[in-house]
N, C-alpha and C positions, 0 to 999 in steps of 0.2 A: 710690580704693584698692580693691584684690578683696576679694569677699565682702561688702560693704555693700549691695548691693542693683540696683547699676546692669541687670543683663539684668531684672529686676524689675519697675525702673520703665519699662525701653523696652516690655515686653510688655504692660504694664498703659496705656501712651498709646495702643501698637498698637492694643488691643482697644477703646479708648473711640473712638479714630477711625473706625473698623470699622464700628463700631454707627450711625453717624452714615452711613454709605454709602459711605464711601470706600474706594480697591482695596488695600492694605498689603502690605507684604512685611516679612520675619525671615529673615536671612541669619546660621547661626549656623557659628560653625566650632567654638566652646567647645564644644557639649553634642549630645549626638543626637537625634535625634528624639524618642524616646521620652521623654529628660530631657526636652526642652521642652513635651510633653504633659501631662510630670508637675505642671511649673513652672503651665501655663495653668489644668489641673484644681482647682490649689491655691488658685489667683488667682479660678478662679469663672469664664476666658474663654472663653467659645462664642461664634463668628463664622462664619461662611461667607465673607468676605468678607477675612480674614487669612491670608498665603500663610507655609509654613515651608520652610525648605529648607537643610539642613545640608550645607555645601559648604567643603573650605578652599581647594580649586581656582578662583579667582577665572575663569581662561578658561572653564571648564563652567558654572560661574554664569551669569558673563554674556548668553551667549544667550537663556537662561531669563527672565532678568531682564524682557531686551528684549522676548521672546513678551508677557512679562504685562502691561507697560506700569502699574507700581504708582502712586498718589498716592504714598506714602512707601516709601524702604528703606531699614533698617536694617541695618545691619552687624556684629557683635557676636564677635569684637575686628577692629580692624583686625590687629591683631599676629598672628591667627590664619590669615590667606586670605596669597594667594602666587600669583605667577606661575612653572610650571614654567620659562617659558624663561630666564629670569635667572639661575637654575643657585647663587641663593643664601638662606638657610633663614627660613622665615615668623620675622616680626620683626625682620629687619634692616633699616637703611636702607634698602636700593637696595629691598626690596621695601617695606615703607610706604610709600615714598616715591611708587613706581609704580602699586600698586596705588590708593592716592587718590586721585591723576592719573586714573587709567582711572573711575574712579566717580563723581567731580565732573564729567568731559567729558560721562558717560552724561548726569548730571545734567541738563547745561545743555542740551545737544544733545536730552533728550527730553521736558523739561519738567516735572522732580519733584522732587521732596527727597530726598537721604540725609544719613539720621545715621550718625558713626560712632564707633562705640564705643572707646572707649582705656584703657589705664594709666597710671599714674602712674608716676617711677621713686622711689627712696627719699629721692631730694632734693626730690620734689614738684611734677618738671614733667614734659613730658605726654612718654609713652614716646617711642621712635622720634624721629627727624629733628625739629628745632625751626623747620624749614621749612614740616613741616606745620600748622602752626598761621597761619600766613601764607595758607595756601594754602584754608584753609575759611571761613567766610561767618562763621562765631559758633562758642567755643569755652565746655563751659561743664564746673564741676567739680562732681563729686558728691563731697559730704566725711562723714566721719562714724564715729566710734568704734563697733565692732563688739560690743562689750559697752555700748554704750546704744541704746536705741530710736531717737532724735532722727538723721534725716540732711539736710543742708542744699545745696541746689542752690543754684551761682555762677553769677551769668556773668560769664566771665573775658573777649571780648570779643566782638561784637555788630555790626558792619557797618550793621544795620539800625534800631539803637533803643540804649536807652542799658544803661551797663554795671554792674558790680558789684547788679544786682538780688539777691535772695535771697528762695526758696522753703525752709520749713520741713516735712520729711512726717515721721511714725514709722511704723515699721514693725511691722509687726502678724503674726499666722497668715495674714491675709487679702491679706497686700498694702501697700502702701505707703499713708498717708492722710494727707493734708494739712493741717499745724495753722493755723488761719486765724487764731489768735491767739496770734505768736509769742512776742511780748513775757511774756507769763502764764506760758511755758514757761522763760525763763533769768529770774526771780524767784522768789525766794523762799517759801516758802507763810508762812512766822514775820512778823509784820505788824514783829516789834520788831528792829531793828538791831542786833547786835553789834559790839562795837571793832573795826575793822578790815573793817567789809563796808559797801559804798556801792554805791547804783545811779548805774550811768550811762546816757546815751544813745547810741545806735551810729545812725549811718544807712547804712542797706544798702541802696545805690541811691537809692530815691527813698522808700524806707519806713523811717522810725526804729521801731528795736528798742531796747526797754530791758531791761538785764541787770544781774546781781548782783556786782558785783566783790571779792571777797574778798582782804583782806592778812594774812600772818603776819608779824608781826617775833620773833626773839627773841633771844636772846645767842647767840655761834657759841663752840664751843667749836678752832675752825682757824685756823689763820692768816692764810688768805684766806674772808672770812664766802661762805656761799652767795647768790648770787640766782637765783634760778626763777620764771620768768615760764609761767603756760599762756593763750593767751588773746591774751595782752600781748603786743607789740615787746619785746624784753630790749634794747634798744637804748635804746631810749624811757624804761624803766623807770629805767636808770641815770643817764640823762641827769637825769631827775626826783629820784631821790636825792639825786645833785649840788644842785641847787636847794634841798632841805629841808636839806641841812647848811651851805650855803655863804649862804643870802638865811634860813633860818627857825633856825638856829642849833640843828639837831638832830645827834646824835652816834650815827651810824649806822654807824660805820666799824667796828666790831665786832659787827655785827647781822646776821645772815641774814635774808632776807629773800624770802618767798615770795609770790606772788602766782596768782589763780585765779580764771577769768572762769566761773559755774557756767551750768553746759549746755554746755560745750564749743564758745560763739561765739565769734568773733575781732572782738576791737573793735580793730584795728589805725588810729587814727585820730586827729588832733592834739586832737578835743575832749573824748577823756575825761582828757586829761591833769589836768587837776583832782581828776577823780575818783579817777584812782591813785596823785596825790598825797595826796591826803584819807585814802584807805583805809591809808594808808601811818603815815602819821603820828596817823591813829588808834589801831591796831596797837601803836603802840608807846609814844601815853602811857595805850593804854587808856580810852579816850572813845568813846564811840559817837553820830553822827547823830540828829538827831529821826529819829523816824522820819517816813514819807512824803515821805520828801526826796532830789529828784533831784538830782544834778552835774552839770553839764557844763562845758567851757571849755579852751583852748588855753593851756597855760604857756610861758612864756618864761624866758629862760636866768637874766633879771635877777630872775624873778617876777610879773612882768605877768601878767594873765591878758585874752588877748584875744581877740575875737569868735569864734563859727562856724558854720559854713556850717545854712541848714534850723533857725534857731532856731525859729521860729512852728510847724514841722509838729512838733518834737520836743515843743515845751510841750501841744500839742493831744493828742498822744496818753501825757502824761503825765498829764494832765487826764480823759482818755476811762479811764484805769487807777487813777483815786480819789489821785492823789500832790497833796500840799498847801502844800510848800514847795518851791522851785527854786534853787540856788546855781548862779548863772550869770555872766557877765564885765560890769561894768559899762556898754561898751558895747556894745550890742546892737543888736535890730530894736526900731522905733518903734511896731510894728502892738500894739492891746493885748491884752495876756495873757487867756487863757481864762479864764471866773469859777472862782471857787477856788482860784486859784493866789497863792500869795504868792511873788513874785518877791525874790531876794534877793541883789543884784549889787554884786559886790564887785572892789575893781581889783589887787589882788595878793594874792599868797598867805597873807600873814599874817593879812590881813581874813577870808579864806577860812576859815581853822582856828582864829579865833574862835568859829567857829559849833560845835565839838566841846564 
């Protein structure tokens, strides 16, 4: 999204590559020179070995480019550079599209890396041509609320390794810093649970994150009750609704119904379904969790709750964060549970919300 930080974090990898001896380049068309001295001043970067070059004329670039022979170049926006002869205006198709083409050949033809930098559109896929996403090696998204510190690096896809990884930084005076302990960050600091808030586990890639999922239920005073998922599938959510009125005998059909993953992550993922079932139906007879109790588990339409993917790395780092009890799906992985863990596995929903 603009303004969260992305020319930020390229000049602050710029400059750690830098320092390590490698040739870099900063291709900007956004800001002038002078802006980007301000930006490095800010960040603390001195290099000898970082090139800047404010260009939106991608033909006068490129020669330059070629003289320098950089280990890395970055581009900052594509939306902004443009080929005069095309005769049509920085950001449209036929120029993304081109100008990519001409940077990726450099690429390959000279032996180096470019990043390029992009937007979003208001649907939340990647500006310009849906080609070019085809067309680059690894695409990755920078997310993050402008009014909170926390921003979260995606990879959306990866040619070279695997995908949906997630990096967690906050942004500081100083620059962007990276939280190495994400999970500490979407929990809670109150040790004691309230009706309606459940942790679950999320796996981002190949690292489980544990986050705090918060439900409101309350009476609607409309005709059609609200539901508000942040966080959540609203897809997902309702389908799970469905299930607690139709298999657990709950009368929600006049109930709004809010929901709120805290820190602003996305647990879009079949095994917190438990958990926002749980949080749900906490919510609303008003029961709350032991505490140190994590969720997790896949629901099924009839109520089943069935396996998912990464139980043993999720229990370990439930375990590494002091959590004492686990509501998980009866079957599971056979490898055994990390010491202090009380496992508590249950095969459908009702055995589930016993536990309230």
């Amino acid at each position: 999204d603009p303004g969260i930080g992305k020319s930020t974090l390229v000049l602050q990898v710029l400059a750690n590559l830098s320092r390590q001896g490698g040739k870099v380049a900063y291709l900007s068309g956004e800001e002038s020179t002078n802006q980007v001295k301000l930006r490095a001043e800010r960040l603390g970067v001195r290099s000898n070995s970082l090139y800047v070059m404010t260009e939106n004329d991608l033909s006068r670039a490129l020669p330059q480019i070629e003289a320098l022979q950089p280990q890395l170049l970055v581009v900052d926006s594509i939306q902004t550079v443009y080929q005069p002869e095309l005769g049509s205006a920085p950001g449209s198709v036929t120029q993304v599209r081109d100008c990519a083409g001409k940077l990726l050949y450099l690429a390959k033809s000279r032996g180096f890396s470019v990043w390029l930098v992009g937007h979003v559109t208001k649907e939340g896929s990647l500006a310009g041509p849906k080609i070019l996403e085809h067309m680059v090696d690894t695409v990755l998204y920078f997310e993050g609320d402008r009014g909170q510190p926390y921003r979260l690096l995606r990879t959306f896809k990866n040619r070279f390794g695997s995908v949906s990884e997630l990096a967690v930084y906050e942004m500081r005076s100083q620059g962007l810093s990276e939280v190495t302990n994400p999970s500490e960050l979407f929990l809670s600091d109150n040790p004691e649970l309230a009706p309606g808030s459940v942790v679950v586990s999320s796996l981002q890639g190949t690292r489980p994150i544990l986050a705090e999922l918060q439900a409101l239920v309350t009476d609607s005073s409309l005709g059609m009750p609200r539901r508000v998922s942040v966080g959540v599938d609203a897809q997902r959510v309702a389908l799970l609704v469905a299930v607690l009125e139709k298999v657990v005998g709950l009368h929600l059909g006049g109930q709004d119904i809010y929901l709120n993953v805290v820190g602003g992550l996305n647990v879009d993922e079949p095994a917190v379904d438990l958990g926002v079932l749980t949080a749900i139906a906490s919510s609303f007879q008003g029961k709350a969790l032991a505490r140190r109790t994590l969720v997790m588990g896949e629901v099924g339409l009839n109520g089943e709750i069935r396996p998912v993917a990464g139980e043993t790395t999720r229990l370990e780092e439930a375990a590494r964060l002091g959590f004492t009890h686990v509501l998980l799906p009866k079957k599971g992985s056979k490898e055994k549970s990390p010491p202090g863990l009380e496992l508590i596995r249950v095969g459908n929903v009702s055995q589930a919300l016993e536990m309230l």
